[in-house]
N, C-alpha and C positions, 0 to 999 in steps of 0.2 A: 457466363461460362457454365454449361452446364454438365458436372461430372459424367462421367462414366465409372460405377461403382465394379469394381470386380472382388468374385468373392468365391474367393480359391482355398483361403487359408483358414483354419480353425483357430488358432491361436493368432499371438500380435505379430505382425511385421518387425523384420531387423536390417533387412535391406532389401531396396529396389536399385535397378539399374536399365539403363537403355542399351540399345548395341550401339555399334557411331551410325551407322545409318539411322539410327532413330526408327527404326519402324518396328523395333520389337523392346517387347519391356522385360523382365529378369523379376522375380520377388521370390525371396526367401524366407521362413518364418520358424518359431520354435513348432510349428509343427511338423519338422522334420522334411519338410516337402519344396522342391524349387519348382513355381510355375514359372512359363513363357507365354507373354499375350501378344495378339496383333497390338501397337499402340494408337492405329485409329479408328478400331472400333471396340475394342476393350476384348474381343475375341480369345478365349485360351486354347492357345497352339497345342500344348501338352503340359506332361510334366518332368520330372527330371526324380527318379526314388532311388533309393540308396541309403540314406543317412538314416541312421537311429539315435538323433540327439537334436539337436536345435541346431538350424546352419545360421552360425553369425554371416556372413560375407558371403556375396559374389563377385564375379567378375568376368567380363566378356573382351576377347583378345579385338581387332580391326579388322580382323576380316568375318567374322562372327561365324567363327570355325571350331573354334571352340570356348568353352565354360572353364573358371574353378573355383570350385567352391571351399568354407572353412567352417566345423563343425563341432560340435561339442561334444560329438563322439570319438573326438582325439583322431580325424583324419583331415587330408585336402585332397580333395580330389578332381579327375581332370575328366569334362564330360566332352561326348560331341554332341554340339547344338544343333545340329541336322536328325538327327534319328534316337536323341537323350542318353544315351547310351553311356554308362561311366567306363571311360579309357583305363585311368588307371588310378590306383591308391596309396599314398601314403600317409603311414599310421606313425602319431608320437604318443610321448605318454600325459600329454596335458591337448587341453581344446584351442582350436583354433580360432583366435578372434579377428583375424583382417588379412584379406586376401588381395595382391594386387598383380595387373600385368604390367611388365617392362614397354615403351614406347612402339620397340620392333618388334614386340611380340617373344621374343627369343627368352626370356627371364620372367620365371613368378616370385614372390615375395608373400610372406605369411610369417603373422604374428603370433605364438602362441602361448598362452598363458600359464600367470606362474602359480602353482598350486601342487600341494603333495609334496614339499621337498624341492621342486624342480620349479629353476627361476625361468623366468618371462624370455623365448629366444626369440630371434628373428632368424629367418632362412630363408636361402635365395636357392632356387632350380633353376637348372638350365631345362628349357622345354624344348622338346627333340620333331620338328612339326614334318617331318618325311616320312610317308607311308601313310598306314591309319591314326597314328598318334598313339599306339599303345604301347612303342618299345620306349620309355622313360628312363631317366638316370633313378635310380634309387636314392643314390645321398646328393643331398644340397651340396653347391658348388659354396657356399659359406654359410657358416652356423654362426652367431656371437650372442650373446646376452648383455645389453643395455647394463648400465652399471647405474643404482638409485633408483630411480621412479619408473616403473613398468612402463612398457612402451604398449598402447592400446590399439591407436591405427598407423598404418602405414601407405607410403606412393613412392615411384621411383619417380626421383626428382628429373626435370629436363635436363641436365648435366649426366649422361651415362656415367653407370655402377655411381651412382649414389643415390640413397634413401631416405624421405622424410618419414619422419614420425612423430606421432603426439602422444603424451605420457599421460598417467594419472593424473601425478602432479602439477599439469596445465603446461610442461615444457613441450617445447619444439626442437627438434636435432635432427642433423645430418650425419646421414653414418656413411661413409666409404663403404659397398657391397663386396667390395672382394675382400679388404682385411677387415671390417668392421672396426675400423677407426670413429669414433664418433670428431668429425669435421670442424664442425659447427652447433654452436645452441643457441636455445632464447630461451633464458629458465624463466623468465617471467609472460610468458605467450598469452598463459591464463592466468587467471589464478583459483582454479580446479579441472578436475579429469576433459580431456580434451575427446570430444563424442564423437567429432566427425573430420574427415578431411576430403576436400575435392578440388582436383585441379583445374587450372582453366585450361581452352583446348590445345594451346603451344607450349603447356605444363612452366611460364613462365612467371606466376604468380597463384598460390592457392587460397583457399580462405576453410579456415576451421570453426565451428561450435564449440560450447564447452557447459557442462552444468554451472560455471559460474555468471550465467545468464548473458554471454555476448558473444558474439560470432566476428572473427577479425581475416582479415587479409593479408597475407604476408608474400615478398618478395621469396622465390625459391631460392637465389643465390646467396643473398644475403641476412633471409629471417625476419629482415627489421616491417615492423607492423607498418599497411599502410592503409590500413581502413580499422573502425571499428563501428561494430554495430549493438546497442546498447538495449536489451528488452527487459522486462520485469518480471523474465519464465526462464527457468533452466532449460536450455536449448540443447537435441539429439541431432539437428539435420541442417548443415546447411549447404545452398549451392549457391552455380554462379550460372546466371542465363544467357546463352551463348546471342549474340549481336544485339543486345540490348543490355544497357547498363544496369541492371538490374541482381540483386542477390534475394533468393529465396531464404525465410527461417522458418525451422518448423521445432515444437517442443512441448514443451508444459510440465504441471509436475507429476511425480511417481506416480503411479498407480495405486500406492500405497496412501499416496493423504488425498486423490481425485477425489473419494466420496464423502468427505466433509464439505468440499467446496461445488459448486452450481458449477452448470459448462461454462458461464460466462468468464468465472473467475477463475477455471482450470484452463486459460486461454490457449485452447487446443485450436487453434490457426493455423494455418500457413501468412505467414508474415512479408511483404514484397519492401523491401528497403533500395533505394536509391545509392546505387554501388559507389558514385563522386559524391554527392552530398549529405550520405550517410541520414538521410532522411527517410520515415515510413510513408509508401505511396499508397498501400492497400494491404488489405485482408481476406482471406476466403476461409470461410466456416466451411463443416460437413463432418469431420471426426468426433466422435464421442467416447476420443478418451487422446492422451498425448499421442503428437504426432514424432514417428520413432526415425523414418528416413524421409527422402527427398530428393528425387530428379529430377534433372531435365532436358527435355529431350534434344539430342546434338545439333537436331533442325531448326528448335528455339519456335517449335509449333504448338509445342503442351509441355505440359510438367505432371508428374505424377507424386502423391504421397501414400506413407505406406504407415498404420497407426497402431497403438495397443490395443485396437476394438477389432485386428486382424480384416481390416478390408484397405484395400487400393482404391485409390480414387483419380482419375485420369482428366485432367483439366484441357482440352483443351482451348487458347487464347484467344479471344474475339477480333474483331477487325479492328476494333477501338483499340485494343494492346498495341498492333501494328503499326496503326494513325497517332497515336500516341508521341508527342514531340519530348523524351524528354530530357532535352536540353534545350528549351525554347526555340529560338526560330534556327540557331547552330545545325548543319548538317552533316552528322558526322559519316568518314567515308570508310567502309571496311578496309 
């Protein structure tokens, strides 16, 4: 597989993302800047300016009409993906660390952090998608603040108005989006800050990262763990790859102790584990430095990583991935 390096960003990588067609890739970085690439040939479509802070999060609705992003210049904002154009803005008084879309598109969700006096909320918009997208509601249709461990990411569960989220603390919870009920927990999901969340594509099971070096699967309905994946690196990324049983992990450690340690032992990889037998099938090098996110694309034709050495690297998979049986002679049917 040989990469397609893209190198748009000055600083590290904090997220990529795909549209659901898969044919275009998202990446944001503390350089204040959101590129948009072709994903089959590493192409940059454009960019996306506005922000003067680092954008933690993106996010791309199903019909790939529009973008929002969340930023540590204390807004979220709402782009059109056709012409870059920021629609519209709203400003809090802390950064925004996790931005998601609703299933129908109709509801965004944004985490933002607690700092200054002001605790950790979650907000839900209703997004107004008639005309050019720029007449928006000003106040979230609900505000609440998690009670205990900061909530860091979040996704709207496959059950409408309800929310997952993953804490500092390694918990996982369901919150009720119109009263902010928290539903449901799993205070023991990790046991440290939970890095990532990604859903599968009928949002009926997700699988989270966490710096306590393991990356697990969980039921949406019910929480309860039904994978885990065990590595030897604090992990920022993980996915799940759409028709093939496979989960991506990507990680390693800080930046801060990489230059004591050689690349080999900063095990900056992407990591391929076997999503039933919880087994490592492979590895692909190329980052030189930890790897921060991790997509893949909705056609299950490439995967893209996004690193602290600020470049993207675009995989995409050989014939042999394709050929690849891996449940022995079993043919499983979508």
């Amino acid at each position: 597989m040989r990469p397609i390096l893209l190198q748009g960003h000055e600083r590290s990588l904090t997220q990529i993302k795909f549209n659901p067609e898969g044919d275009l890739l998202f990446s944001c970085s503390k350089d204040h800047v959101i590129n948009v690439w072709f994903a089959h040939n590493g192409e940059r479509l454009g960019t996306y300016d506005g922000h003067n802070g680092t954008v933690w999060s993106i996010d791309v609705d199903s019909q790939s009409r529009f973008m929002i992003s969340g930023s540590a210049d204390n807004t979220l904002r709402l782009w059109s993906i056709q012409d870059g154009k920021c629609l519209y803005k709203w400003e809090f008084p802390t950064a925004v660390k996790r931005v998601a879309f609703s299933e129908d598109d109709e509801q965004i969700v944004c985490v933002t952090e607690q700092r200054m006096g002001y605790q950790g909320a979650i907000r839900v918009f209703n997004i107004n998608r008639d005309g050019d997208g720029t007449d928006q509601p000003k106040e979230p249709t609900s505000f609440f603040n998690p009670i205990g461990s900061k909530a860091v990411v979040c996704a709207f569960a496959q059950t409408p108005n309800l929310i997952i989220t993953g804490h500092e603390s390694g918990k996982i919870a369901l919150f009720d989006a119109k009263t902010g009920d928290e539903v449901l927990n799993n205070e023991r999901a990790h046991m440290d800050v939970v890095t990532d969340l990604q859903l599968s594509t009928d949002r009926s099971y997700f699988i989270t990262s966490s710096k306590d070096k393991t990356a697990r699967i969980h039921d949406t309905r019910t929480l309860m763990v039904i994978k885990t994946f065990t590595t030897e690196t604090p992990l920022n990324s993980a996915a799940l790859a759409p028709l093939k049983p496979y989960v991506l992990l990507g990680g390693g450690q800080d930046a801060m102790s990489v230059t004591t340690t050689s690349l080999r032992q900063g095990k900056f990889e992407t990591r391929f584990w076997h999503k039933i037998f919880e087994e490592e099938v492979g590895r692909v090098k190329g980052h030189f430095g930890p790897v921060n996110t991790i997509a893949v694309s909705p056609r299950g034709d490439c995967y893209a990583s996004g690193g602290e050495d600020g470049f993207v690297r675009v995989h995409h998979f050989d014939e042999s991935y394709f050929r690849a049986k891996p449940y022995g002679d079993l043919e499983i049917e979508d």
